[in-house]
VMD Tcl script that draws the C-alpha trace (Angstrom):
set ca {
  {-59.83 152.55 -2.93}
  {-59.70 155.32 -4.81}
  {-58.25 156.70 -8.06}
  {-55.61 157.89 -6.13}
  {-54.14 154.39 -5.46}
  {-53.73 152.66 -2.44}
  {-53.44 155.45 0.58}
  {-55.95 157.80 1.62}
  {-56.31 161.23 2.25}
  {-54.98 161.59 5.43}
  {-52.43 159.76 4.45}
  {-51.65 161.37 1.58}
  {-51.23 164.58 3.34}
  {-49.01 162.89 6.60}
  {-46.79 161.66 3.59}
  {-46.41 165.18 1.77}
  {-46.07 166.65 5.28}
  {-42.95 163.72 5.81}
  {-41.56 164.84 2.52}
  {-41.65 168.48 2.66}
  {-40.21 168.65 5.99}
  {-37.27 166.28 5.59}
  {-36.56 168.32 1.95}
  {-36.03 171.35 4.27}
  {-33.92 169.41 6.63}
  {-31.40 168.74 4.02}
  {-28.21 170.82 3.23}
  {-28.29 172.49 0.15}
  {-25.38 169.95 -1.15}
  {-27.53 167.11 -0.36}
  {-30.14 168.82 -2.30}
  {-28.08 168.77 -5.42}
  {-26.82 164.73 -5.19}
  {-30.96 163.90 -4.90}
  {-34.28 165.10 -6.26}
  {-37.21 165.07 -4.50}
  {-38.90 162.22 -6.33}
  {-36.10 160.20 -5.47}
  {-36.81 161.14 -1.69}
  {-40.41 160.62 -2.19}
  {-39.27 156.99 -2.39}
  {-37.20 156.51 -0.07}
  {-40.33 158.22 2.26}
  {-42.85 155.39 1.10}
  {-40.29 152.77 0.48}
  {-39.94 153.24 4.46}
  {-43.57 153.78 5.26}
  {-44.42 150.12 3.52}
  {-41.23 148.45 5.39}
  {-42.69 149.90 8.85}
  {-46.31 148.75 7.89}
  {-44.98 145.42 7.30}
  {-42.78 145.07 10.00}
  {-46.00 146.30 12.20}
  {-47.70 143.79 10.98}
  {-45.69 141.34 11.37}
  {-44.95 142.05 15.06}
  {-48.72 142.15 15.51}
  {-49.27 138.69 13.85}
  {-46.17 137.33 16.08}
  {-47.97 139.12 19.44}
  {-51.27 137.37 18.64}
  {-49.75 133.95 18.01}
  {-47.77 134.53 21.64}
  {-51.07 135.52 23.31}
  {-52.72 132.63 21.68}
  {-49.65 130.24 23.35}
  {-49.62 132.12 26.86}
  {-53.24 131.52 27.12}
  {-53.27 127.82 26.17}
  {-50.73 127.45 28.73}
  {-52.39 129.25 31.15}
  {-55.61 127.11 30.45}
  {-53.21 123.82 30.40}
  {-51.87 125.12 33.63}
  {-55.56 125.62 35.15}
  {-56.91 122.43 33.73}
  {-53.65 120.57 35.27}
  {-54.89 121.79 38.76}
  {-58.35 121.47 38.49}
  {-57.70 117.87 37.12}
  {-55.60 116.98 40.07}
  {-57.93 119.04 42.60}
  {-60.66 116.41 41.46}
  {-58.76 113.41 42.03}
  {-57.44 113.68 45.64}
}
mol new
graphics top color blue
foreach p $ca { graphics top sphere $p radius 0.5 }
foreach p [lrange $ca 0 end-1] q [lrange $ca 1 end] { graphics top cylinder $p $q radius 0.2 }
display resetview
């Protein structure tokens, strides 16, 4: 890691590009009830909820593929088991 904390440049830059563009989006009114640090935030508040909600699903994704192919081997040992004994 760098000085810069935990993201890295290409991040950094996808991040400014994420909070420039939804500061334009917003109404001038909207502008005045929140500053831009404050939506900087809410921006990487959301980017660490997705990145641990993708992780999550990935860990849940491996532990299903890890029970679909045990079955799949039970399943195959079940028939090879009872192909040897007829």
């Amino acid at each position: 890691m760098s000085n810069r904390g935990p993201y890295d440049p290409a991040t950094l830059v996808f991040l400014r590009t994420v909070l420039e563009e939804a500061w334009d989006a917003l109404a001038p009114r909207h502008k005045e009830q929140i500053s831009k640090s404050h939506l900087a935030e809410c921006v990487l508040r959301t980017r660490t909820a997705n990145v641990m909600l993708f992780g999550l699903a990935m860990r849940f994704l491996l532990v299903f593929a890890v029970f679909v192919t045990n079955v799949i081997i039970a399943i195959v040992a079940w028939y090879v088991v009872g192909a040897l004994l007829r």
